[in-house]
C-alpha positions as CSV (number, residue, x, y, z in Angstrom):
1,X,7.7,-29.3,19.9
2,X,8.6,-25.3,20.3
3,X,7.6,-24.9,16.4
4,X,4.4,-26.9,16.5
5,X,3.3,-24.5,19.3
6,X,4.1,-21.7,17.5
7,X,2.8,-23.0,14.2
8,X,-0.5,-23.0,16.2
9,X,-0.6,-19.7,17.6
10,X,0.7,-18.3,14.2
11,X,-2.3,-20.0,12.3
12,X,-5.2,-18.9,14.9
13,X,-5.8,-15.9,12.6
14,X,-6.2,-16.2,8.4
15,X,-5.2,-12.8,7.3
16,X,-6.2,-14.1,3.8
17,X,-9.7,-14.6,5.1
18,X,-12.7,-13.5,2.9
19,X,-13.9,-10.1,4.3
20,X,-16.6,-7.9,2.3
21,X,-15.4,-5.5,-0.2
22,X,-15.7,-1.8,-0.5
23,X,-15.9,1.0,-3.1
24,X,-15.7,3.1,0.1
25,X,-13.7,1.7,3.1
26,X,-14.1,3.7,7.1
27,X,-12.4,7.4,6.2
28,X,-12.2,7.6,10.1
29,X,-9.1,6.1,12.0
30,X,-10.7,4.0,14.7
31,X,-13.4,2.5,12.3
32,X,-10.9,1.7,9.5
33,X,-8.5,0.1,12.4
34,X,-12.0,-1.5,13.6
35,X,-12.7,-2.8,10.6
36,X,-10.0,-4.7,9.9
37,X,-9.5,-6.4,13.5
38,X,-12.6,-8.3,12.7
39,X,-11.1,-11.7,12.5
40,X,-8.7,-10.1,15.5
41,X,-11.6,-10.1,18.0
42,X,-11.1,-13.4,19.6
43,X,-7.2,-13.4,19.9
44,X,-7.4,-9.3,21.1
45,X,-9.9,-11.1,24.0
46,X,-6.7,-13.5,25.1
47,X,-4.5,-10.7,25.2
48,X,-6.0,-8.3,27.3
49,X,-6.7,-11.0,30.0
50,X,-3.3,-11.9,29.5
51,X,-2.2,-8.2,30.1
52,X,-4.4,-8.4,33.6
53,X,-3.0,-11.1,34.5
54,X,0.5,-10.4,34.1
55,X,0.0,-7.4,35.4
56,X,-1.4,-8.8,38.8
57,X,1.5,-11.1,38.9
58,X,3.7,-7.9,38.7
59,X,1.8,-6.3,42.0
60,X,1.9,-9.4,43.8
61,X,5.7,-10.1,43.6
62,X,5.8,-6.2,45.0
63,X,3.4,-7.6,48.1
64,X,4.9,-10.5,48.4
65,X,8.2,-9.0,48.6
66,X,7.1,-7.1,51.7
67,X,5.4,-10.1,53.3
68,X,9.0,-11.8,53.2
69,X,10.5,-8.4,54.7
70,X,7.8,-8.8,57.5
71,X,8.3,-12.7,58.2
72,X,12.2,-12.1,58.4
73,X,11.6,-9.5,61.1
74,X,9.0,-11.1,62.8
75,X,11.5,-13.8,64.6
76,X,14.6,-16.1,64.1
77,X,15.5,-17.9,61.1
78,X,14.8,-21.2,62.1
79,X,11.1,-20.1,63.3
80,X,10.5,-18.3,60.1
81,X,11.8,-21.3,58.0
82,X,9.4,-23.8,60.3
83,X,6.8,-21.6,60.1
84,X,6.9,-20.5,56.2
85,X,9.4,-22.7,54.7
86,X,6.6,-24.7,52.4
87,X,5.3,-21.2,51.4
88,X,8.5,-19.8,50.9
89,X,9.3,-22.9,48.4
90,X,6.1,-23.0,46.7
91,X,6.5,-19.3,46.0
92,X,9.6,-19.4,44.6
93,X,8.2,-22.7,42.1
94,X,5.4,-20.1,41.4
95,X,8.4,-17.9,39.9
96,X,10.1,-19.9,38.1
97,X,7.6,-22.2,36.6
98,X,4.3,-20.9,36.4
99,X,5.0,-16.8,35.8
100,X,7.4,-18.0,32.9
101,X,4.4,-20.1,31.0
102,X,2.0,-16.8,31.6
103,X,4.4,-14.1,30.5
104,X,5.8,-16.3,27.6
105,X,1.5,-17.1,26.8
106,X,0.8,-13.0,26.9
107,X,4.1,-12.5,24.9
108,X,3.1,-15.8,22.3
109,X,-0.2,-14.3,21.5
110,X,1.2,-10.7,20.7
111,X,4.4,-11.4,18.8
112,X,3.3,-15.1,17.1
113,X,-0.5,-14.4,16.3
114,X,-1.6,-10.7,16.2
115,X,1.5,-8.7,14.8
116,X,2.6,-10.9,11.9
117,X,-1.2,-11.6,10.8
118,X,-2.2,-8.4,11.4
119,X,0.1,-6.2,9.3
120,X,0.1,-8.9,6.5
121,X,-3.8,-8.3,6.5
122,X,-3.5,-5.1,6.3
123,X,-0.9,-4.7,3.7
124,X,-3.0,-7.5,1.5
125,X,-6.0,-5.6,2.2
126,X,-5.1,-2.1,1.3
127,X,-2.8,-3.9,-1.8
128,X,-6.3,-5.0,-3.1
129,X,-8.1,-1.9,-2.6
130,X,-5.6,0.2,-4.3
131,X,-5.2,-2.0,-7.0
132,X,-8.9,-1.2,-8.0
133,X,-8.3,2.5,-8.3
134,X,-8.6,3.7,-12.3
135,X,-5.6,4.6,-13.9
136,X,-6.5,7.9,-13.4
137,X,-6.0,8.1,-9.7
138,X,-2.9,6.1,-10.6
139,X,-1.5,8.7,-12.5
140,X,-2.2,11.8,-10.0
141,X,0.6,10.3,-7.8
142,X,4.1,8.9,-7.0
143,X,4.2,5.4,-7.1
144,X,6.4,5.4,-4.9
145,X,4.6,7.5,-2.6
146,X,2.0,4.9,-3.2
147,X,3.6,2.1,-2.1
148,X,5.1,3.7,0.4
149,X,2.1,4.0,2.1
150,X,0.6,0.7,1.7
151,X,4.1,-0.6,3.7
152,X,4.0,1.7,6.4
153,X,0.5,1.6,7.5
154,X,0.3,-2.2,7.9
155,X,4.0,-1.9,10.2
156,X,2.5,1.1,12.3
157,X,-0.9,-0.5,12.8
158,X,0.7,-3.5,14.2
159,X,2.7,-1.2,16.5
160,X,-0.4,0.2,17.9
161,X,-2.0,-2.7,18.3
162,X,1.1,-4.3,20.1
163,X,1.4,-0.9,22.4
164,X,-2.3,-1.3,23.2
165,X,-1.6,-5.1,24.9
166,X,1.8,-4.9,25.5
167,X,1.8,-1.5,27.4
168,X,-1.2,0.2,27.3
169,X,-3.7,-2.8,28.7
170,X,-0.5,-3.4,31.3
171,X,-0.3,-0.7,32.7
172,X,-3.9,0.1,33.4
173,X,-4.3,-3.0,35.2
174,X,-0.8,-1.9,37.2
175,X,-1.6,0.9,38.3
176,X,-4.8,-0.4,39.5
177,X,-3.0,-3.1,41.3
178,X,-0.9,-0.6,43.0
179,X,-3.4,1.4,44.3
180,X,-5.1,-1.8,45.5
181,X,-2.2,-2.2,47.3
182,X,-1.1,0.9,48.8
183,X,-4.4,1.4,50.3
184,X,-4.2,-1.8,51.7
185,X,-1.2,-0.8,53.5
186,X,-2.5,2.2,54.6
187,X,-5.3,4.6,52.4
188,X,-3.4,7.9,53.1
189,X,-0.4,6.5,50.9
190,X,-3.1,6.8,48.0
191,X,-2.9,10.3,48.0
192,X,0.6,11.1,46.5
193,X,-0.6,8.1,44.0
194,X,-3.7,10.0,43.0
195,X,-2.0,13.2,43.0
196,X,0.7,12.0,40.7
197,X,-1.0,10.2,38.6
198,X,-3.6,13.6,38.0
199,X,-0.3,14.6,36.7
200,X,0.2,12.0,34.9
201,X,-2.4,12.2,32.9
202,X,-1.8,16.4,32.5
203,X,1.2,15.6,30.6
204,X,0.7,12.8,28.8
205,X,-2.7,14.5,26.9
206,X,-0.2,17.0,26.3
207,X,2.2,14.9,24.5
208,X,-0.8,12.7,22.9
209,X,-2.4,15.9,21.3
210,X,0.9,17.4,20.0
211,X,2.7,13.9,19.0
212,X,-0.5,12.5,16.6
213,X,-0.2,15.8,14.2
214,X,3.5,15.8,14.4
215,X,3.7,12.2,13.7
216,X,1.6,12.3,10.6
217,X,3.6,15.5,9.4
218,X,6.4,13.3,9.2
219,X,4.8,10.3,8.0
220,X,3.8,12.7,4.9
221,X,7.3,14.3,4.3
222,X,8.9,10.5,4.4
223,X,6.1,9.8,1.7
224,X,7.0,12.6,0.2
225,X,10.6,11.7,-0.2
226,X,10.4,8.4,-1.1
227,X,8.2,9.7,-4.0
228,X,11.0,12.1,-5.1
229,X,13.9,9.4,-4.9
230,X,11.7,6.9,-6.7
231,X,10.9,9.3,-9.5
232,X,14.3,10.0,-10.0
233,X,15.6,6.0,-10.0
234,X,13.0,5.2,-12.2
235,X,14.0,7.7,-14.5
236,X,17.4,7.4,-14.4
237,X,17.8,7.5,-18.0
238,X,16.2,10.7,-18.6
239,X,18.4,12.0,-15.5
240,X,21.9,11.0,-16.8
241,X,21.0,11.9,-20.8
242,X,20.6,15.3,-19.4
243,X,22.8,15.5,-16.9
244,X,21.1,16.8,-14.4
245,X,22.5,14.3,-11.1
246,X,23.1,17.5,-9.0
247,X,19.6,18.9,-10.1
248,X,18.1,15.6,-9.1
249,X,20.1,15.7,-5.4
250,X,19.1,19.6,-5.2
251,X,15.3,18.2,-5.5
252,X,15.6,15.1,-3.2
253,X,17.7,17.3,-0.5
254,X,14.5,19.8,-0.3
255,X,12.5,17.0,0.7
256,X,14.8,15.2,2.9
257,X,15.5,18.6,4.6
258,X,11.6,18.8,5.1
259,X,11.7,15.5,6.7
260,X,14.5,16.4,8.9
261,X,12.5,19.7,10.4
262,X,9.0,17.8,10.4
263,X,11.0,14.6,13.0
264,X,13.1,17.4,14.3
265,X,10.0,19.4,15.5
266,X,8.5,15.8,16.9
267,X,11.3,14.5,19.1
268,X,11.3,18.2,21.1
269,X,8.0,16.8,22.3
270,X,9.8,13.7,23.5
271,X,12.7,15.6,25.0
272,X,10.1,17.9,26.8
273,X,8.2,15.1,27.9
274,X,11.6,12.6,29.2
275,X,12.0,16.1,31.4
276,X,8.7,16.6,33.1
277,X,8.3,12.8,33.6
278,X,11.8,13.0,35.5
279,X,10.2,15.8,38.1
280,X,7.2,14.0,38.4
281,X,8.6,10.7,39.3
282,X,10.8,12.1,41.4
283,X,7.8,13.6,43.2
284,X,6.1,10.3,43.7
285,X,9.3,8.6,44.9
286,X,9.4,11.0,47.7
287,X,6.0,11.6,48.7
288,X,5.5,7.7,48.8
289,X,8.2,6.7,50.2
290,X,8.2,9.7,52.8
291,X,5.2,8.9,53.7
292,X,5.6,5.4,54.2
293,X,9.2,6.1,56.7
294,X,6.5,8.3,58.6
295,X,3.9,6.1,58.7
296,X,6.5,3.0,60.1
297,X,8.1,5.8,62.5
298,X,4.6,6.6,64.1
299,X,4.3,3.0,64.7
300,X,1.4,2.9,62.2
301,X,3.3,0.9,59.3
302,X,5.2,-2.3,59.5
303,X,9.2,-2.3,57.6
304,X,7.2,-4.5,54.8
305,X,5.1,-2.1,54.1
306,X,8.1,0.2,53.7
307,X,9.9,-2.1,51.5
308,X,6.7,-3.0,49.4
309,X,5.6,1.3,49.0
310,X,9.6,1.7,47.8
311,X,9.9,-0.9,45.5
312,X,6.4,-0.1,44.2
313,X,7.0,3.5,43.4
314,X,10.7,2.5,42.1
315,X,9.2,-0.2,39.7
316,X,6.3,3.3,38.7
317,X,9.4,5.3,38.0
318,X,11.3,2.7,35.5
319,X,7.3,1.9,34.3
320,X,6.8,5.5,33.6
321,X,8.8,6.2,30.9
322,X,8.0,2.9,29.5
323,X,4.2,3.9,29.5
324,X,4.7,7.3,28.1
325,X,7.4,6.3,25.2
326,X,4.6,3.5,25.0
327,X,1.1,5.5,24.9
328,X,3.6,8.3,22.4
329,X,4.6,5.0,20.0
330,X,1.2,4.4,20.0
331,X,-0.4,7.8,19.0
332,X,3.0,8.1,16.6
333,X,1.5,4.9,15.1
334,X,-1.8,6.1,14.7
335,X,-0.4,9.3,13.0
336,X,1.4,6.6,10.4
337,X,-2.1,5.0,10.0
338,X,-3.1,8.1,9.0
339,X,-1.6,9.2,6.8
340,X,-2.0,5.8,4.8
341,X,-5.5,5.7,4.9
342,X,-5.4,8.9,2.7
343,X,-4.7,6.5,-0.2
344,X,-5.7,3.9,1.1
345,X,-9.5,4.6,1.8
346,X,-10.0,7.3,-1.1
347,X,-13.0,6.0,-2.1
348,X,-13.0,4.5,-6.3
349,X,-14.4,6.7,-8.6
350,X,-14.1,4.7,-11.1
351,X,-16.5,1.6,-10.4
352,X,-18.6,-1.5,-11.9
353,X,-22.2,-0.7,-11.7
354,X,-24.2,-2.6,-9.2
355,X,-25.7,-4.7,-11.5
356,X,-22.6,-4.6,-14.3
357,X,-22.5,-8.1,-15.9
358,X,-20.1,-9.4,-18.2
359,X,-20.3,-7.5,-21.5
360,X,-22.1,-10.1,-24.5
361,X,-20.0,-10.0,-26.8
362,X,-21.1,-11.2,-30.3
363,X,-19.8,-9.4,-33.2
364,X,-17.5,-6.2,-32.2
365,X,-19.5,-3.5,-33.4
366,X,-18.4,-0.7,-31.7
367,X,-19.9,2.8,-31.5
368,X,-19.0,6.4,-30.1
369,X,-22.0,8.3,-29.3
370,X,-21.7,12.1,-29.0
371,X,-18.4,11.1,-26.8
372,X,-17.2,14.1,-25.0
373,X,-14.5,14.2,-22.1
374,X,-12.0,17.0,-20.5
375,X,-10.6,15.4,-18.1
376,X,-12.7,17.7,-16.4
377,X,-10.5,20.5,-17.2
378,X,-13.6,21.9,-19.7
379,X,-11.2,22.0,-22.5
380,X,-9.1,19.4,-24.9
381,X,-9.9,15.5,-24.6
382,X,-12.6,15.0,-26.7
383,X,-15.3,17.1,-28.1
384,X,-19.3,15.0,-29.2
385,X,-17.7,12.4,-31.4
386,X,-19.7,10.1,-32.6
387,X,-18.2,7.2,-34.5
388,X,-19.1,3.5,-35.7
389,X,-17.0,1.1,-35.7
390,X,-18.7,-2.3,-37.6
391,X,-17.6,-5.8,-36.6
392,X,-14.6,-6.5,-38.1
393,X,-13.4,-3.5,-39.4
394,X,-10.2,-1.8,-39.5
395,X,-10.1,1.3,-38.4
396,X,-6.6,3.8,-38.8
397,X,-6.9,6.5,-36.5
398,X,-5.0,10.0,-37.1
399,X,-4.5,13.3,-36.5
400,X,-1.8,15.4,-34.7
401,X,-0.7,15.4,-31.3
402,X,-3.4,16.1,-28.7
403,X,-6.4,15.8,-31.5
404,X,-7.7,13.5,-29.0
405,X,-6.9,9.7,-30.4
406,X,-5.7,8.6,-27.0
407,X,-8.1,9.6,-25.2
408,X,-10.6,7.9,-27.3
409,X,-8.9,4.4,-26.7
410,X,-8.4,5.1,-22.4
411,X,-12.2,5.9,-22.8
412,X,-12.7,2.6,-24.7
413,X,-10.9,0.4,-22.1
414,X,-12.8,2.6,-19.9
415,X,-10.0,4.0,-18.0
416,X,-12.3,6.8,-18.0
417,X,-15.9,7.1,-17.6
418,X,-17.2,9.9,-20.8
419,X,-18.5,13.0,-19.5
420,X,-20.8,13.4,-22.2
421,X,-22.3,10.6,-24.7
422,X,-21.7,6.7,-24.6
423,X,-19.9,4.1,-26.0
424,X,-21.2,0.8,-26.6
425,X,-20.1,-2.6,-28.0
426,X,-22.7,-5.1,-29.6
427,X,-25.5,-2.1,-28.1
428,X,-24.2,-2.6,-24.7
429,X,-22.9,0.5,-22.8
430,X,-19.7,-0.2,-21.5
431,X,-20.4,1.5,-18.1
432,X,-22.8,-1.1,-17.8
433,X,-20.8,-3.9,-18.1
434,X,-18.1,-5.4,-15.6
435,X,-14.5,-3.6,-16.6
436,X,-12.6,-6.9,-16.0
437,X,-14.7,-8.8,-19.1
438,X,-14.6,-5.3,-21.2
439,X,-10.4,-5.5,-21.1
440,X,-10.3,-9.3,-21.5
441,X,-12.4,-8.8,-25.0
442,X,-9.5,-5.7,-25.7
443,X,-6.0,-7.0,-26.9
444,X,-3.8,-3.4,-27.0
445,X,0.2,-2.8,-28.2
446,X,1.2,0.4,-26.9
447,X,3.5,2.9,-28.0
448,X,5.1,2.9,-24.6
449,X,5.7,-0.7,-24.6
450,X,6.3,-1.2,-20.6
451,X,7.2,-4.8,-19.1
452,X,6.8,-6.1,-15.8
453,X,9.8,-6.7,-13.8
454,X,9.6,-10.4,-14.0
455,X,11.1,-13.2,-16.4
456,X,10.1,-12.7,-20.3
457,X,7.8,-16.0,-20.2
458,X,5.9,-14.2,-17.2
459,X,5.2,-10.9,-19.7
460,X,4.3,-13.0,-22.1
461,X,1.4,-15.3,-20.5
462,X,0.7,-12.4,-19.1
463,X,-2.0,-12.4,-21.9
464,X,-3.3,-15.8,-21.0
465,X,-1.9,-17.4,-18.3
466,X,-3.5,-20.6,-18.5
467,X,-1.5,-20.9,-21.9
468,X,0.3,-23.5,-23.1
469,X,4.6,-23.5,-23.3
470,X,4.2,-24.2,-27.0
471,X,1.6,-21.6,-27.5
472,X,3.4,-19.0,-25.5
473,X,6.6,-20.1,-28.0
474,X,4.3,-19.7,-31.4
475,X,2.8,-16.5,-30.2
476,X,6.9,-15.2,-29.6
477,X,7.5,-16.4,-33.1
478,X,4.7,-14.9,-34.7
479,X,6.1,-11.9,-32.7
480,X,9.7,-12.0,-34.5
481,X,10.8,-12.0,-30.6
482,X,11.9,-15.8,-30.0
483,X,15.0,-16.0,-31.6
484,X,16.1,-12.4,-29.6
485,X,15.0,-14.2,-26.5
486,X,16.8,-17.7,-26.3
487,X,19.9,-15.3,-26.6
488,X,18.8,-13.2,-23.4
489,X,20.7,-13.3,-19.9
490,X,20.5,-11.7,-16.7
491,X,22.7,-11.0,-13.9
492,X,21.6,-13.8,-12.0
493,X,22.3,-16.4,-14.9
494,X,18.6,-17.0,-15.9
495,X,18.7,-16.9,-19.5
496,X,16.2,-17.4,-22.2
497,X,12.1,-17.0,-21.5
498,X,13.5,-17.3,-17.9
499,X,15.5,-13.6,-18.2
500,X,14.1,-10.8,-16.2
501,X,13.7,-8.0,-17.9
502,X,14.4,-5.5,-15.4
503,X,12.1,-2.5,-14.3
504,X,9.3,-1.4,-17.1
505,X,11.2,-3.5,-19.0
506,X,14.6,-1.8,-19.3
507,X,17.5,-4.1,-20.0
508,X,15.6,-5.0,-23.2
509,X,15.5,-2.4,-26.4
510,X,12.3,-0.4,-27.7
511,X,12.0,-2.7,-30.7
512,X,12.7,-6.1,-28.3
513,X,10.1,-4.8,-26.1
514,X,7.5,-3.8,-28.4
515,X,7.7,-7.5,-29.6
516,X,7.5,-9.3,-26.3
517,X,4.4,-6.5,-26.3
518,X,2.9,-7.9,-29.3
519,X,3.3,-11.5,-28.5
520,X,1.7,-11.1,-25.4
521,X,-1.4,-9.5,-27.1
522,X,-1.2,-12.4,-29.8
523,X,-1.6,-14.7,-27.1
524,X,-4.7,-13.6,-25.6
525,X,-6.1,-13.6,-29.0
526,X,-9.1,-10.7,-27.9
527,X,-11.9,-10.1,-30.3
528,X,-11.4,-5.8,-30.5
529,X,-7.5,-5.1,-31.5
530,X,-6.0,-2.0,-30.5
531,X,-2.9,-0.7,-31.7
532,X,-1.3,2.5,-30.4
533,X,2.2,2.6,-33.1
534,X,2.9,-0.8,-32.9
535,X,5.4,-1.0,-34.7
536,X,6.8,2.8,-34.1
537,X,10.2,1.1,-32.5
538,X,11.1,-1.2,-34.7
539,X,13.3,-1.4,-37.8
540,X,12.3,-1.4,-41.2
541,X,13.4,-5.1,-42.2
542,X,11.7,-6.2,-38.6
543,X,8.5,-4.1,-39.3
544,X,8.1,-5.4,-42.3
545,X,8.0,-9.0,-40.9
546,X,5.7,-8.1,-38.2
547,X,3.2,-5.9,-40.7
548,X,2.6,-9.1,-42.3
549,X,2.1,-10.9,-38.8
550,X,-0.4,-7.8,-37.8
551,X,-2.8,-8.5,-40.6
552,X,-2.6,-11.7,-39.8
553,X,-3.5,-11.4,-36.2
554,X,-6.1,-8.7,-37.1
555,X,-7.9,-11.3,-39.6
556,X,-11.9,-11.9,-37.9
557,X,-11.5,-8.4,-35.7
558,X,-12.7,-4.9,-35.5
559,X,-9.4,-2.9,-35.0
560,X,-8.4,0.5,-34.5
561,X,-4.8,1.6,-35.0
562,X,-3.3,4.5,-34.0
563,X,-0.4,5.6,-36.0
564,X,1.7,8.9,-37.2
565,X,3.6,6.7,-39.8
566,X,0.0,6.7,-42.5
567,X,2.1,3.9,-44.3
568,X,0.9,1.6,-42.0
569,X,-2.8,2.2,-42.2
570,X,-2.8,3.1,-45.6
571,X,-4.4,-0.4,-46.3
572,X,-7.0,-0.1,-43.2
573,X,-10.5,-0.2,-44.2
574,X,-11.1,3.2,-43.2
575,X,-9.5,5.9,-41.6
576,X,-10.3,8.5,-39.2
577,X,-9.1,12.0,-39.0
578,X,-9.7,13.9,-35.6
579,X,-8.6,17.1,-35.1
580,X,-8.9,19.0,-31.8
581,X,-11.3,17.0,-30.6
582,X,-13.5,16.2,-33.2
583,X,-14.2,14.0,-35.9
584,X,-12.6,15.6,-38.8
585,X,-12.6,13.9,-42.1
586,X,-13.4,9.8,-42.8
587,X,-12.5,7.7,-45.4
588,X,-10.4,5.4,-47.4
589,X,-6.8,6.2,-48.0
590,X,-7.1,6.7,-51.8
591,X,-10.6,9.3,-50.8
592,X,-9.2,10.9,-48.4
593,X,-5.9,11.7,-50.3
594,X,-8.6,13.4,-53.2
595,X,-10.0,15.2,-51.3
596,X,-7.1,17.0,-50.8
597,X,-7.9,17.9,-47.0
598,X,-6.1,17.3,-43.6
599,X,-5.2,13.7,-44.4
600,X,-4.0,14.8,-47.5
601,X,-2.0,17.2,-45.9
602,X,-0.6,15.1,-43.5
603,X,0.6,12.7,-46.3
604,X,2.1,15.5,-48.4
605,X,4.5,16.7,-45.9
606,X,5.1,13.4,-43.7
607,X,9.0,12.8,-43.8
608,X,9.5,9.3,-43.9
609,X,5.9,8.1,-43.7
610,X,5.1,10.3,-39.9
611,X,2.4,13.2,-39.8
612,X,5.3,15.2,-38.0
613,X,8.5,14.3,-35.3
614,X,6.4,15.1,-32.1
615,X,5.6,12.5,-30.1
616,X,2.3,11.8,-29.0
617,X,1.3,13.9,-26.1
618,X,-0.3,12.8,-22.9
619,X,-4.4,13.6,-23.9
């Protein structure tokens, strides 16, 4: 029965609901907290009235409590049990069955059906939005910083939400209540109420315009350190080769320390606070309370009334610190919020056009018109090259490290708009077409062959995940990768295509990654082939097994491979030489090698078939 009731009150809201999509979601904290309590608005309804409610309930015990004084003094036992007795019973039935159903309704709605649903929509929201961002944006940050923020914000929006009902709403109505009552005791014993709570409301602005800042100073230095531990873990291998554990401490304990001062610096505002609040109740206590005794001793206020103004102001002085920590949680919360929403609402830069539709693709022709791009540094990247590419041809793309040839692929994939010139496939400019059909028409091997942290089969449909087992199978065969993978394990017994492969892909070598790489792009089987040193982490004896699986797979496409080792492009249809920027020779390998230039150069003094040993640098 218990879970079919909470069943329904965890079901009243979808967080998964359809909701329309922004390139540019509120900037400002109410609006964005607004906008995503839209499918809230009904259930938020319930549990205000439910915090009135509660709240009266609260008030009327306190009267109630004096009535009783009043009927015990007001003769002997037996009268007031004649008298009151069937009052006195249905009160205490009132207590124990019907304020129990309210209280447990109020607390229902707020812990079964706002904060579970609301923090899982905001966390799937904000996980969608971010996900759109270009890789660009991507790369100007921590991930862990990152995701970082898209787990706190959802947890600290809930928290104000909750403080708003649980407290906030509450205590409104309370000390509403208590005034109504007070005043109905006697309207002078309003005054010390009014009086305090102008105080009241002195120190808690106070608190609220100090505590937002320094809670969203520490929200950013915990970003901040996450991003610095989660740098370090997920270069761990680069931090033991070079030994450098204590330099990797030194550079997480700057950060911590920052975090330390920043929370430091925000709980003095809580210990000032917890201070002032004391005096102040202990104000009210006295004024009420006096008041009250010399109200009853000039004959002008009954022993109930006494009782009721006492237990009232002691119930204010428990409530108070409630209310502040409360309305302080609260502002603390929106301070998290905050400082999510700075990645979370950056607006995309990088964006489908209105009316993108899904690029036409017919034969592959691609062409590079007067392509320029910086990075919007003015300098490096790319410099007017224009370039065709017709359908089906096989293009080997060279030149030395930061000539430009990566950036010509992330412009391709359009991980980057051009800041100068076009590119277009079959005549279509790519910034008009959708980005999701342009990358499904791109199959791409990297030269940083990174995984997903999932099982091997995953990484491999990853390509085409409607795929069949046995096509999935041939395309690790065609791959040289299946016989390396029936033999893989992990630490939690999976073996085979069911083996994780750890973070980016780390329990498995270069070469064994590169493979699962490749069969992954031989199973989505896309019409333009990219190839960024393919095969620059294998072997010789597996190379050579997987050149002859590359021309295979490149039969019917236009390709462009990007390699140092020229032996591998040697047979490409053409290749390209750019050299800072620019478009600098073009040609077959046997013309270009005559004509004695750059390319020729290149091939004279590569050691073992590479241009040079410098890796290729970011572009």
């Amino acid at each position: 029965m218990f879970s079919r009731i909470f069943h329904f009150f965890e079901t009243l809201v979808d967080p998964y609901t359809a909701y329309p999509e922004t390139d540019a979601p509120p900037r400002r904290l109410f609006a964005f907290l607004w906008d995503y309590s839209q499918p809230f608005k009904k259930v938020y309804a319930m549990a205000a009235v439910m915090a009135v409610i509660v709240a009266t309930i609260e008030i009327g015990l306190i009267w109630y409590m004096g009535r009783v004084v009043d009927l015990l003094s007001g003769g002997t036992a037996q009268d007031v049990l004649d008298a009151h007795g069937t009052e006195l019973i249905l009160a205490a039935l009132f207590v124990l069955l019907i304020r129990p159903v309210l209280q447990g309704l109020s607390a229902i709605l707020l812990n079964n059906a706002i904060l579970p649903n609301f923090g899982t929509l905001i966390r799937w929201r904000a996980h969608r939005q971010v996900l759109k961002q270009s890789v660009g944006w991507f790369e100007n940050d921590f991930a862990g910083r990152i995701a970082n923020r898209i787990m706190q914000t959802p947890t600290s929006g809930g928290d104000a939400v909750f403080q708003v009902f649980d407290a906030i709403a509450f205590a409104l109505a309370y000390l509403i209540g208590a005034a109504v009552l007070l005043a109905g005791a006697d309207p002078r014993l309003l005054l010390p109420l009014i009086v305090w709570f102008a105080l009241y409301g002195v120190l808690l602005r106070w608190t609220i315009v100090r505590i937002g800042p320094a809670s969203q100073a520490s929200a950013d230095a915990r970003s901040a350190t996450t991003g610095r531990v989660v740098d370090s873990y997920t270069n761990i291998h680069s931090v033991k080769l070079f030994a450098h554990h204590d330099r990797e401490i030194e550079y997480a304990r700057e950060s911590i320390e920052q975090t330390r001062r920043t929370f430091a610096r925000e709980m003095r505002l809580f210990s000032v606070m917890d201070v002032v609040l004391t005096i102040l109740n202990g104000l009210l206590i006295v004024a009420v309370v006096g008041w009250a005794v010399w109200l009853w001793a000039a004959g002008s206020a009954s022993v109930g009334t006494v009782a009721a103004a006492t237990a009232l102001t002691l119930r204010l002085n428990a409530m108070t610190g409630w209310i502040m920590w409360a309305v302080s949680s609260f502002f603390r919360s929106l301070g998290v919020v905050a400082e999510g929403m700075e990645t979370i609402t950056d607006p995309l830069t990088l964006t489908d056009a209105p009316d993108a539709r899904p690029l036409d693709f017919d034969r592959g022709e691609i062409v590079f018109d007067g392509v320029s791009h910086h990075y919007g540094r003015g300098a490096g990247g790319l410099d007017r090259v224009s370039l065709t590419i017709r359908p089906g041809e096989k293009v080997g793309l060279v030149g030395r490290s930061g000539a430009g040839k990566s950036t010509l692929v992330k412009l391709l994939l359009r991980f980057y708009d051009v800041e100068g010139g076009s590119i277009r496939i079959d005549g279509q400019d790519i910034r008009g077409v959708t980005q999701d059909s342009l990358r499904h028409r791109i199959g791409m091997v990297a030269q940083d062959s990174a995984l997903l942290h999932r099982s091997v089969r995953d990484n491999i449909l990853y390509g085409r995940p409607d795929a069949t087992e046995a096509e999935m199978i041939a395309a690790a065969k065609r791959a040289e990768a299946h016989d390396f993978i029936l033999e893989l394990t992990d630490p939690q017994g999976r073996a085979g295509y069911d083996a994780h492969v750890g973070e980016r892909g780390v329990k498995l070598s270069g070469g064994q990654r590169q493979r699962v790489t490749l069969a992954r792009v031989i199973l989505k089987d896309a019409p333009i082939l990219v190839l960024d040193e393919a095969t620059s982490a294998l072997d010789s004896e597996v190379e050579a097994a997987i050149q002859e699986t590359l021309y295979g797979v490149m039969e019917g496409k236009t390709v462009i491979a990007i390699a140092h080792r020229l032996s591998t492009i040697a047979h490409m249809d053409r290749i390209v030489v750019l050299d800072e920027g620019r478009v600098a020779e073009e040609g077959s390998h046997a013309d270009l090698l005559a004509r004695g230039g750059l390319y020729g150069g290149f091939w004279a003094r590569q050691s073992g078939g590479f241009i040079g040993t410098e890796a290729e640098a970011a572009e």
